[in-house]
KETITI-950986 format. One record per residue (C-alpha): residue number from 1; x negated, y, z; residue in three letters. Coordinates in pm, 1 decimal. Layout:
residues N
<NUM <X Y Z> "ALA"> ...
***
This chain:
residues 403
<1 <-1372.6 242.3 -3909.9> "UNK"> <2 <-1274.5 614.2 -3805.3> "UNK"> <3 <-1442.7 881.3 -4116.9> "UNK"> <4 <-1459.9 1123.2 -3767.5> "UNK"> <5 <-1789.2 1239.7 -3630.7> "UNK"> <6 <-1828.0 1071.6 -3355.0> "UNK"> <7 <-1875.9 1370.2 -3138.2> "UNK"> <8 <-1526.9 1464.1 -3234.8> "UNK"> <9 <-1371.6 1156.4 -3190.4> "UNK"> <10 <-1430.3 1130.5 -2787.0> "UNK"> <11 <-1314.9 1517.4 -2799.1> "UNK"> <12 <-1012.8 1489.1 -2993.9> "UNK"> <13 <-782.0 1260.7 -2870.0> "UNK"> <14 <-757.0 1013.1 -2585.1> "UNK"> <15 <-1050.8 752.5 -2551.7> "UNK"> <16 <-836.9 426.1 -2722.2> "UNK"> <17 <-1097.0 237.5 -2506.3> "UNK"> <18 <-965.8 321.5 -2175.6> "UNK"> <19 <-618.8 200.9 -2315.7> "UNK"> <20 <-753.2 -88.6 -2490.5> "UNK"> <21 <-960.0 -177.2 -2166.0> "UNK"> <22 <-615.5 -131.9 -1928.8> "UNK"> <23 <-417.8 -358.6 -2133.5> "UNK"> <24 <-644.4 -612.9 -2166.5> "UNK"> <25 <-675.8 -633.8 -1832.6> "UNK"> <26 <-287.6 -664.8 -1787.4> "UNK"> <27 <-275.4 -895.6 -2037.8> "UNK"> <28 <-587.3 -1145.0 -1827.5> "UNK"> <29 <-369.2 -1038.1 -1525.5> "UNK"> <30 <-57.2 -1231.3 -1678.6> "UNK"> <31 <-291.6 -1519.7 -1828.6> "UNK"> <32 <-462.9 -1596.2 -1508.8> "UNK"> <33 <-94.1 -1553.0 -1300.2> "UNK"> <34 <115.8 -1782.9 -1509.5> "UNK"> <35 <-64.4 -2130.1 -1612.8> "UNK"> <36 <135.9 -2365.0 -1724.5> "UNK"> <37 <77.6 -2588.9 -1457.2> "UNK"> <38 <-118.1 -2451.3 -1086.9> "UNK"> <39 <-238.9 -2836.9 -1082.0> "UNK"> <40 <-431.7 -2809.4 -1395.6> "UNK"> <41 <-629.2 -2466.2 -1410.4> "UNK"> <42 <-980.7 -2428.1 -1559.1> "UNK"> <43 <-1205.8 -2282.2 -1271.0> "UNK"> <44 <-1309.4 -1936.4 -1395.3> "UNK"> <45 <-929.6 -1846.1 -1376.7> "UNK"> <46 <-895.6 -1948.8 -1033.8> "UNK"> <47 <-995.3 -1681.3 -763.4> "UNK"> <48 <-1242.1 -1768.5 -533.7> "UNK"> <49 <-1090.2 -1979.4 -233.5> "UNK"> <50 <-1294.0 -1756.8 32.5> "UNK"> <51 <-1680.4 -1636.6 -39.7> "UNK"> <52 <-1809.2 -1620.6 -388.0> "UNK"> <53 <-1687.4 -1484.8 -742.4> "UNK"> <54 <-1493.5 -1618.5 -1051.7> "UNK"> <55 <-1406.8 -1395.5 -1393.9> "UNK"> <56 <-1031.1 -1383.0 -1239.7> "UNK"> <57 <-1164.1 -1184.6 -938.8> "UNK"> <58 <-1258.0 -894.3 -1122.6> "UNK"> <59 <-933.4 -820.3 -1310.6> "UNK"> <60 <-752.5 -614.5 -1022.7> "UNK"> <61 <-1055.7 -446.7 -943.7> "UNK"> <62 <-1091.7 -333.5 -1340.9> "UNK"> <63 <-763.0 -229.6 -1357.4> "UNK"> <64 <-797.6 -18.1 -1006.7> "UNK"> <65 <-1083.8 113.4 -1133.9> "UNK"> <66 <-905.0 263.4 -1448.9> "UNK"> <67 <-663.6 380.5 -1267.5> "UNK"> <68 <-969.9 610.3 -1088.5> "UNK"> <69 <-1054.5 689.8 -1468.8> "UNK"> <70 <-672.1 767.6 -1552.0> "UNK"> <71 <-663.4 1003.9 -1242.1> "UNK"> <72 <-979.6 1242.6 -1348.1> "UNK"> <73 <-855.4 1256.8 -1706.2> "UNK"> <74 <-480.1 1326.0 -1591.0> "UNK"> <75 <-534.7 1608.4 -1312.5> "UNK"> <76 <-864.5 1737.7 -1500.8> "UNK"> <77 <-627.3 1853.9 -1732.9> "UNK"> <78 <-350.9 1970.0 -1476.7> "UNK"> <79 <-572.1 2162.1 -1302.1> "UNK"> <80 <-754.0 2360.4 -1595.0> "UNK"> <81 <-363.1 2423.7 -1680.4> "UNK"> <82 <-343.6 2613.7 -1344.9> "UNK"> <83 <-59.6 2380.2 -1263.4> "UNK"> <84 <75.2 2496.0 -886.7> "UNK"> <85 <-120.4 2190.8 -632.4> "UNK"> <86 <285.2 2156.8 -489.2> "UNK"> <87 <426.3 2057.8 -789.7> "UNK"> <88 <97.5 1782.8 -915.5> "UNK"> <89 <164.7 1719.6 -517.8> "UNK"> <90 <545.3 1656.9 -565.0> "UNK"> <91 <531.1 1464.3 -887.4> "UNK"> <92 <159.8 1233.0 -711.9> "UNK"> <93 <415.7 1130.1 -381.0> "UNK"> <94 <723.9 1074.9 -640.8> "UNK"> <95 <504.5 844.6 -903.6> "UNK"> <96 <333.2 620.5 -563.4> "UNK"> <97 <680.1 599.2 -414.9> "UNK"> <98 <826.6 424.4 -769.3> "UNK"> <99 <516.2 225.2 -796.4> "UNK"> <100 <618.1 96.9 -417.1> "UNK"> <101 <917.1 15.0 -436.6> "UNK"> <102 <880.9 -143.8 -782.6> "UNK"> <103 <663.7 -356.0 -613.5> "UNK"> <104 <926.5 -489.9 -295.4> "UNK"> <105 <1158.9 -513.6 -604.4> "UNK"> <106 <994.9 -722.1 -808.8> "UNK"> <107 <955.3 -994.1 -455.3> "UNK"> <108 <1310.7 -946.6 -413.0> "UNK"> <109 <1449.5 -1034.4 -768.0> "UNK"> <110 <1307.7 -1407.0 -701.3> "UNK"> <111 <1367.9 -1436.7 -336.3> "UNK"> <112 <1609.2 -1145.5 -217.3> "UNK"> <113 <1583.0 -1232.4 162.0> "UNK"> <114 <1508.8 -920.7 344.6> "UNK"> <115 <1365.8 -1068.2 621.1> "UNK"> <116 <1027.0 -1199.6 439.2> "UNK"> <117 <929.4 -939.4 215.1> "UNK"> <118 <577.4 -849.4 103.5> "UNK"> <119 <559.7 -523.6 264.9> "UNK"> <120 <186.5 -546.8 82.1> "UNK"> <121 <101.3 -708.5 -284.3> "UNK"> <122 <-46.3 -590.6 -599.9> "UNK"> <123 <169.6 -258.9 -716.7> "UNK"> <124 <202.0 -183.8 -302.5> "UNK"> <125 <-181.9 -151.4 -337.0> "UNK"> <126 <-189.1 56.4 -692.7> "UNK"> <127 <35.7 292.3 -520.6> "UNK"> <128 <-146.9 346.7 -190.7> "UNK"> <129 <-491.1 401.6 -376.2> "UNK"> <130 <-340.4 586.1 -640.5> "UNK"> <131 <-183.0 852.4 -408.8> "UNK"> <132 <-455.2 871.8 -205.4> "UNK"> <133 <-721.8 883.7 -473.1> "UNK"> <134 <-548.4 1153.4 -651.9> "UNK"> <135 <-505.9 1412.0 -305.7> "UNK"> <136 <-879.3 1316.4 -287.0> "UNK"> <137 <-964.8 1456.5 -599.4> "UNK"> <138 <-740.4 1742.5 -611.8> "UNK"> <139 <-929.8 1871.6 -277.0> "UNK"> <140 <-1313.2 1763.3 -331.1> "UNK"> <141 <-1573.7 1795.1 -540.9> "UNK"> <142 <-1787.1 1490.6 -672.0> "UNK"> <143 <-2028.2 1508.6 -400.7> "UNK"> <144 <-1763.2 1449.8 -119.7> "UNK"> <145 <-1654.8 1172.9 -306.7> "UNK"> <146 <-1968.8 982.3 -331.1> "UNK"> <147 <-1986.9 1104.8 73.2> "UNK"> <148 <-1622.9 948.0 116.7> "UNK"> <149 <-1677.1 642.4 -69.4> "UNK"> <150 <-2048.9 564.8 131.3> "UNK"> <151 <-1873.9 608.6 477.0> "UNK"> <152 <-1558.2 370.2 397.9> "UNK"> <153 <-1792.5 88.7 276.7> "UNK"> <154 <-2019.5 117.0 543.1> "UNK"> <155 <-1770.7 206.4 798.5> "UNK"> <156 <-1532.9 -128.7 652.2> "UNK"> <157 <-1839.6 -325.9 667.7> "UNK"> <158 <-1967.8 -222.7 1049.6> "UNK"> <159 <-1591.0 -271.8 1147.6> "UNK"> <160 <-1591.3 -634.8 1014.6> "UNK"> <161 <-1956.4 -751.0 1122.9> "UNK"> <162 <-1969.9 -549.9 1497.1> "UNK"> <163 <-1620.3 -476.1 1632.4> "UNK"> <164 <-1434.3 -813.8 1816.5> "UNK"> <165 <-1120.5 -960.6 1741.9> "UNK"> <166 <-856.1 -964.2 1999.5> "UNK"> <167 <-735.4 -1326.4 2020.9> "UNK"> <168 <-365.4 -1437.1 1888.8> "UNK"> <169 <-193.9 -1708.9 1806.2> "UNK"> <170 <-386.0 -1791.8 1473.1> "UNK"> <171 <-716.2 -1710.2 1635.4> "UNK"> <172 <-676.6 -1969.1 1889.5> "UNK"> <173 <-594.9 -2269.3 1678.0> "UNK"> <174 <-872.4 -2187.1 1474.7> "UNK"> <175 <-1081.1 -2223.0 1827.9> "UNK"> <176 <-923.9 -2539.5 1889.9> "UNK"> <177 <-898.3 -2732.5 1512.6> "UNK"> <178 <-1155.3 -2485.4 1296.3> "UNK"> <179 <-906.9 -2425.5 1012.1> "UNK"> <180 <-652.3 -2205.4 966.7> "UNK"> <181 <-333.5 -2188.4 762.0> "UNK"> <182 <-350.0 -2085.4 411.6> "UNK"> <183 <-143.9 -2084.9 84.7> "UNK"> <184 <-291.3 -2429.7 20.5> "UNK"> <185 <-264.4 -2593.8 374.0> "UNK"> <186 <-522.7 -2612.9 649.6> "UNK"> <187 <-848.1 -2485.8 539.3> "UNK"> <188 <-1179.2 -2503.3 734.2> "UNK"> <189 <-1351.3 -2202.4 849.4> "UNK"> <190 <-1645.5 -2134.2 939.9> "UNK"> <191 <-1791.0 -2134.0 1330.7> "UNK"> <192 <-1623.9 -1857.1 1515.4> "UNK"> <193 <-1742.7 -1731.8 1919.5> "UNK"> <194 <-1514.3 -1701.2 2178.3> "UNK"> <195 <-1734.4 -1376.5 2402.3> "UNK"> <196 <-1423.9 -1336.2 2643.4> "UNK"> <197 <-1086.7 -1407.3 2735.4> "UNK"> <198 <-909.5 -1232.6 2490.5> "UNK"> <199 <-1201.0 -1165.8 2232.4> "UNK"> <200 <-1404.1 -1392.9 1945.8> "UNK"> <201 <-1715.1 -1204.1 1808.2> "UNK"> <202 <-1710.4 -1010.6 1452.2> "UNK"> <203 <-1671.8 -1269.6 1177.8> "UNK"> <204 <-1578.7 -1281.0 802.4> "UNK"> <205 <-1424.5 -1579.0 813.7> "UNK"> <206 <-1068.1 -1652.5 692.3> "UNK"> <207 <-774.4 -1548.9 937.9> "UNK"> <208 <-972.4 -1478.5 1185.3> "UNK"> <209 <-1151.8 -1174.7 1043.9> "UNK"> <210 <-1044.9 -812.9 1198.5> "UNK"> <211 <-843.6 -731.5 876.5> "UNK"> <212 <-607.8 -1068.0 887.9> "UNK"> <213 <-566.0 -986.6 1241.0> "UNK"> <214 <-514.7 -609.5 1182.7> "UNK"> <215 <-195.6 -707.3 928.0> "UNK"> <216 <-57.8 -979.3 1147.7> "UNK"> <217 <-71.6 -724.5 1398.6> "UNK"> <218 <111.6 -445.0 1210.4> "UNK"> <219 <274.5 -610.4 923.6> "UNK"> <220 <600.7 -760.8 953.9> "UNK"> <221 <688.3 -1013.6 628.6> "UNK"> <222 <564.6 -1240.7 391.5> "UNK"> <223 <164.9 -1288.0 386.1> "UNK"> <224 <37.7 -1405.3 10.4> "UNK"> <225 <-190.0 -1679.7 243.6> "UNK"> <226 <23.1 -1750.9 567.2> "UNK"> <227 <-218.5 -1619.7 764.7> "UNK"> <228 <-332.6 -1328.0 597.3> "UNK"> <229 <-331.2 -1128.6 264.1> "UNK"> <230 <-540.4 -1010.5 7.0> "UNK"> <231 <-356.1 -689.3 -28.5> "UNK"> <232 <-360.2 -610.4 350.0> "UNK"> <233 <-408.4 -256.8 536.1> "UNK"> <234 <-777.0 -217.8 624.9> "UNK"> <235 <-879.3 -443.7 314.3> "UNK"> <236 <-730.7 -122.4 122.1> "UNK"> <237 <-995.7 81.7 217.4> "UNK"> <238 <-1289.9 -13.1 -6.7> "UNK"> <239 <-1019.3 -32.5 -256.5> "UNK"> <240 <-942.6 314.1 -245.4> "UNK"> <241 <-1339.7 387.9 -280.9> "UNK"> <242 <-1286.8 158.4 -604.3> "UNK"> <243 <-1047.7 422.9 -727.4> "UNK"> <244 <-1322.1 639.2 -648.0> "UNK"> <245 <-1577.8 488.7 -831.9> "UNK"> <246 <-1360.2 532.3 -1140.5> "UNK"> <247 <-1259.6 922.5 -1072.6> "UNK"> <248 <-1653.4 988.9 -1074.2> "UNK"> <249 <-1689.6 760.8 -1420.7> "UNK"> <250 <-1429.9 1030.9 -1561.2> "UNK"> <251 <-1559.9 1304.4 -1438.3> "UNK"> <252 <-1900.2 1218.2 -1645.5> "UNK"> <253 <-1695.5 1125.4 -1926.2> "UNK"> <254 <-1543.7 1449.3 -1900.7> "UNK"> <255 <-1879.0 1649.8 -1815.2> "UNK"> <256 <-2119.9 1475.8 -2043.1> "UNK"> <257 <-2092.3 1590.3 -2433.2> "UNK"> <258 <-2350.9 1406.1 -2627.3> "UNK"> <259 <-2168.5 1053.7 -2689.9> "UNK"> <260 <-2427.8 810.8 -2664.4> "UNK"> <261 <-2644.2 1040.1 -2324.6> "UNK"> <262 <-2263.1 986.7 -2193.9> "UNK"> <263 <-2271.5 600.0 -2262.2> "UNK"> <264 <-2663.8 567.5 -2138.9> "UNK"> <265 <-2577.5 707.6 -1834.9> "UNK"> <266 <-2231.4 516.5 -1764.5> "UNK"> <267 <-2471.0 174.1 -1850.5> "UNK"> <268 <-2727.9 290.4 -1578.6> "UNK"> <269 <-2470.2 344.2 -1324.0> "UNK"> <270 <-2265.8 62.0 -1374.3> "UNK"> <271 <-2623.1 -159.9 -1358.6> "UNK"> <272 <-2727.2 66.7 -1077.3> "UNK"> <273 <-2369.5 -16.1 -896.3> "UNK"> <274 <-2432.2 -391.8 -954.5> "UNK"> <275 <-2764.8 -427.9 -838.2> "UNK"> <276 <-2633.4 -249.4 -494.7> "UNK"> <277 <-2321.7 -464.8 -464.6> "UNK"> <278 <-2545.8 -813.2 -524.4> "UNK"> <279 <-2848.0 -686.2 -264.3> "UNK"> <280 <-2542.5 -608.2 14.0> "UNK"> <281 <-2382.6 -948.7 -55.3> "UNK"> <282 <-2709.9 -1090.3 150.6> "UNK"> <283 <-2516.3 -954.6 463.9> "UNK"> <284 <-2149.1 -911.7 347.8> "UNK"> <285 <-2082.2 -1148.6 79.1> "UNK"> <286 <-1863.2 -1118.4 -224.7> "UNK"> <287 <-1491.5 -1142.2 -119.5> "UNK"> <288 <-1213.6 -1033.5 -310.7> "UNK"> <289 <-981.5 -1104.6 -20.7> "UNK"> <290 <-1190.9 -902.6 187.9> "UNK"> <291 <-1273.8 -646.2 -85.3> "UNK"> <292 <-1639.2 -649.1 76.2> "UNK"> <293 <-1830.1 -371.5 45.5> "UNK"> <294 <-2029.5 -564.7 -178.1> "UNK"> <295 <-1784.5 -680.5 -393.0> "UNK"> <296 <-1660.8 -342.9 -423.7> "UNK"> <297 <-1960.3 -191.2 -559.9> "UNK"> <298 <-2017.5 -513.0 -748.7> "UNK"> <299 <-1748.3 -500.4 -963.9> "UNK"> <300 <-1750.6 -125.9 -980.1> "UNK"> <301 <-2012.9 -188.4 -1173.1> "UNK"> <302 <-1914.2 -451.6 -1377.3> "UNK"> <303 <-1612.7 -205.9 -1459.5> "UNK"> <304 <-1812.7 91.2 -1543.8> "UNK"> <305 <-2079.0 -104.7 -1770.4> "UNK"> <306 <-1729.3 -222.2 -1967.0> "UNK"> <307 <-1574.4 66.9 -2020.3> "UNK"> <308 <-1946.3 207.8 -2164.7> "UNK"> <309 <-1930.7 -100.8 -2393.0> "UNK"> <310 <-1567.6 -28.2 -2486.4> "UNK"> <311 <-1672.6 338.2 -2570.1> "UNK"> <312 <-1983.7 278.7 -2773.8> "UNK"> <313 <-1772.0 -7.3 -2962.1> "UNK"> <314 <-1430.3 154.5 -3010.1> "UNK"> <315 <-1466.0 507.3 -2959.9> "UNK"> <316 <-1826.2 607.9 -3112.2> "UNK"> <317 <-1828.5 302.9 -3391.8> "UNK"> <318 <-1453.2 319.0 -3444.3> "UNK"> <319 <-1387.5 -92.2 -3434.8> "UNK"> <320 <-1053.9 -2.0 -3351.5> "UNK"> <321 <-775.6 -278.2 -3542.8> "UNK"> <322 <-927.4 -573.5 -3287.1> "UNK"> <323 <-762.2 -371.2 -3000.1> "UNK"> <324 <-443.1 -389.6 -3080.3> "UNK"> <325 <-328.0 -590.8 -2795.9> "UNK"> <326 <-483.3 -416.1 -2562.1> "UNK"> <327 <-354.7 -28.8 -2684.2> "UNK"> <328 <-11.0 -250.6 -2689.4> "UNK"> <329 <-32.3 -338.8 -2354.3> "UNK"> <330 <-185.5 -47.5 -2198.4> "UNK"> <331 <83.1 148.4 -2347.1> "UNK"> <332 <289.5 40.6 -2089.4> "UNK"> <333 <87.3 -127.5 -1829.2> "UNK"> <334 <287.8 -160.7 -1529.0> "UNK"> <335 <590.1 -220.1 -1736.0> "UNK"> <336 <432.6 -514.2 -1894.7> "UNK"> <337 <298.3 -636.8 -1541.2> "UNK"> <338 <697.2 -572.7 -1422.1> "UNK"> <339 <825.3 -791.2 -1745.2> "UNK"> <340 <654.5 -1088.2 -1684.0> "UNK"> <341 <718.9 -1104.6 -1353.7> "UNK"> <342 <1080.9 -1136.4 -1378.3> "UNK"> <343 <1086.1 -1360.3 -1690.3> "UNK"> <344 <884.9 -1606.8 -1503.2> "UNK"> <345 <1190.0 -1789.3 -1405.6> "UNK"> <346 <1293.5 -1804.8 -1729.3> "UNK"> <347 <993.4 -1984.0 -1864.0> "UNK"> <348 <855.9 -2175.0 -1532.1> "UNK"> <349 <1169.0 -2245.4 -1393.5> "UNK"> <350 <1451.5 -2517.5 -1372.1> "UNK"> <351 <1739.9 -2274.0 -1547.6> "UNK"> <352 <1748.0 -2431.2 -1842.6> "UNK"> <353 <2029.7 -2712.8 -1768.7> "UNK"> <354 <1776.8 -2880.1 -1486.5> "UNK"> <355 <1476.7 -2848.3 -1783.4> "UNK"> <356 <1214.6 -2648.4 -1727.7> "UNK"> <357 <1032.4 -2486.9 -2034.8> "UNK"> <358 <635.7 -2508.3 -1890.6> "UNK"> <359 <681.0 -2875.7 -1769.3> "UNK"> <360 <843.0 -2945.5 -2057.4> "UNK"> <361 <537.9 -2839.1 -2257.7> "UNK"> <362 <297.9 -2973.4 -2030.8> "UNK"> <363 <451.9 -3330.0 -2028.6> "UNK"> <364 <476.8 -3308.4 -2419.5> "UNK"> <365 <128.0 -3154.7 -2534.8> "UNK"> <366 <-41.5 -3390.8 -2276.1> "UNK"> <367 <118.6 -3698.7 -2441.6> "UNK"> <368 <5.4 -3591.6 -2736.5> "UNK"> <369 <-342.3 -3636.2 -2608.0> "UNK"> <370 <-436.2 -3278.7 -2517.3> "UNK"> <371 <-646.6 -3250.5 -2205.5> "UNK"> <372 <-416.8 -3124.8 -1891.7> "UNK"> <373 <-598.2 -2770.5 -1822.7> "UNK"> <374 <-620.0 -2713.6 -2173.4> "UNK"> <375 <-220.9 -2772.3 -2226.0> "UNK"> <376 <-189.5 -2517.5 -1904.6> "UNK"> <377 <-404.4 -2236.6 -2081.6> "UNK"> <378 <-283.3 -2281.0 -2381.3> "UNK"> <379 <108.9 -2192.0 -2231.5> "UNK"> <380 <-11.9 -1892.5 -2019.7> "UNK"> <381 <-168.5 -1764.7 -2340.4> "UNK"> <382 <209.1 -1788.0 -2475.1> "UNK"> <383 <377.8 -1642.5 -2203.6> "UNK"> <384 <133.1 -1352.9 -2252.6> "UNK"> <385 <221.8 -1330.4 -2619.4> "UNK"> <386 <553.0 -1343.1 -2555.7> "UNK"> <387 <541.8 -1050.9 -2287.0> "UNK"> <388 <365.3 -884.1 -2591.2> "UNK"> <389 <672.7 -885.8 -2765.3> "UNK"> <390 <863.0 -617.5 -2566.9> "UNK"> <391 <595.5 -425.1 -2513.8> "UNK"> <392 <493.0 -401.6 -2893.0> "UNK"> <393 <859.5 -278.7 -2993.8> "UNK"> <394 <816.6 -25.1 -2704.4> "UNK"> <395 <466.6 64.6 -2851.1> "UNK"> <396 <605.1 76.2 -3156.2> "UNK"> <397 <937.1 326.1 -3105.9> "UNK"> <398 <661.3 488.2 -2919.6> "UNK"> <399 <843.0 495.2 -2570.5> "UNK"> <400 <609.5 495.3 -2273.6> "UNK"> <401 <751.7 437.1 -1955.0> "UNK"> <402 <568.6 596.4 -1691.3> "UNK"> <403 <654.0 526.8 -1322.2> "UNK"> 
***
């Protein structure tokens, strides 16, 4: 344990919990993204298919919600530097454009046909709510914020439940057969209203909601579920306000002095988020795909009440040596993210003379006896380790690669 006050050691260096929390998250992130077998997964790290909530649905929300944290500490700092606005301006633009294209890079290294990228996906999302977030709080105070972040949730939500969806292609096999296409075939959908020619009523159901129709509409490419995709345009939105949420959890990390009034409060708004999120899921249910309203505040709050735990455990106690991982990892988050992404052929694919390293492993352990989904844990826990690797001897040389 730390001999510092603890008073001193939230004001004297970096919170190790905010680090710890990010790469732990990047590190679920690559656990939940690379089971040894997508036959033979344990249902917690499954998302949910439509509706609902599973522990692997809150992982990109954490980490976009640290990324809010990261941007109050980061241009907190900038601006009590009197840094010129043009040049944090410059250097915000510069960082979302890398983050971008990083993004289309990593789909191309696996697929490299131009003609079905994913304009949209994971990093495409980090940078679009990390550019945005950061002009929003270089130009308004916490109150706009919290006004900002209440008019996109309700506005999303009134858009989704009120507003019709013009009828295409998708839309009317769904009125004819009731499913619609989706990473794992034909699903079912729920009962959708045809109220003219060209029109079906509001609806929240899958592909035929006004955000699959809006990116079908707009985006050319590659769609994550045929049909749609999580990371799509207007779903962005109440991601952004996710960002949000975490610039206003670093600005009372920054504001509040007293350690444990700081961690008090964090727990009541976190709770406070939490309780709002589950009473709104009565009319706009949980939906990561959606990023609901709901689901937004939800695990907002989930996120904040964390990081308060991480703080009071790491930061104020000083249990540091457990977190090793995590500081490893969230050294060099997106690199990490990057890594394993283009290793995966490596280790899932058929490179190795026509052998391929996870089936391999799955067909041996699971002769040995070991149940299937445990076999297919068990390997993405290795693959994670073995991302750890790299990103422990860049920890350790202490290069940070920053994008």
């Amino acid at each position: 344990m730390s001999e510092l006050p603890v008073s001193k050691q939230i004001s004297s260096r970096r919170l190790i919990s905010l680090d710890a929390l990010r790469g732990f998250t990047i590190a679920a992130m690559v656990i939940v993204n690379d089971p040894g077998s997508w036959e033979h997964v344990y249902a917690p790290l499954l998302h949910a298919q439509w509706h609902g909530i599973t522990a692997t649905d809150l992982i990109f929300p954490f980490f976009i919600f640290i990324v809010g944290v990261s941007i109050a500490f980061a241009y907190s700092k900038r601006l009590d530097a009197k840094v010129p606005k043009k040049d944090i301006y410059r250097k915000i633009f510069w960082r979302a454009t890398k983050i971008y294209l990083v993004g289309i890079f990593l789909w191309l290294v696996h697929t490299f046909d131009f003609g079905e990228i994913r304009w949209v996906g994971v990093l495409q999302r980090i940078a679009i709510v990390f550019l945005f977030g950061a002009l929003i709080f270089l130009n308004t105070d916490w109150k706009k914020q919290i006004g900002i972040a209440v008019s996109i949730l309700v506005g999303y939500w009134l858009i989704l439940v009120l507003i019709p969806v013009p009828i295409d292609e998708v839309i009317r096999q769904a009125l004819t057969t009731g499913t619609v296409m989706s990473s794992e075939g034909e699903i079912a959908i729920g009962e959708i209203r045809q109220v003219s020619e060209g029109f079906i009523a509001a609806n929240v159901e899958p592909g035929t909601n006004m955000s699959a129709w809006l990116d079908r509409a707009v985006i050319p490419g590659y769609f994550w579920e045929v049909t749609w995709d999580p990371e799509g345009l207007l779903s962005t939105l109440p991601a952004l306000v996710t960002v949000i949420i975490g610039m206003l959890v670093g600005k009372i990390l920054l504001t509040v002095k007293d350690p444990y009034k700081k961690i008090s409060f964090l727990f009541f708004t976190g709770f406070s988020l939490l309780l709002a999120g589950e009473l709104w899921s009565y009319v706009f249910p949980l939906n990561k795909n959606l990023w609901s309203s709901s689901f937004t505040l939800f695990t907002g709050g989930l996120a904040t009440m964390g990081l308060a735990a991480c703080i009071l455990i790491i930061d104020v106690w000083g249990y540091v040596k457990w977190t090793r991982l995590g500081r490893v990892y969230g050294a060099n988050a997106i690199t990490a993210y990057v890594l394993a992404g283009m290793l995966k052929p490596l280790f899932y694919g058929d490179i190795w003379w026509g052998i391929s390293l996870s089936k391999s492993f799955m067909s041996g352990m699971t002769g040995l006896g070991m149940p299937d989904k445990l076999v297919s844990f068990l390997y993405a826990i290795i693959y994670m380790l073995i991302i750890y690797i790299p990103a422990y001897i860049l920890y350790r040389k202490k290069i940070f690669i920053k994008l």
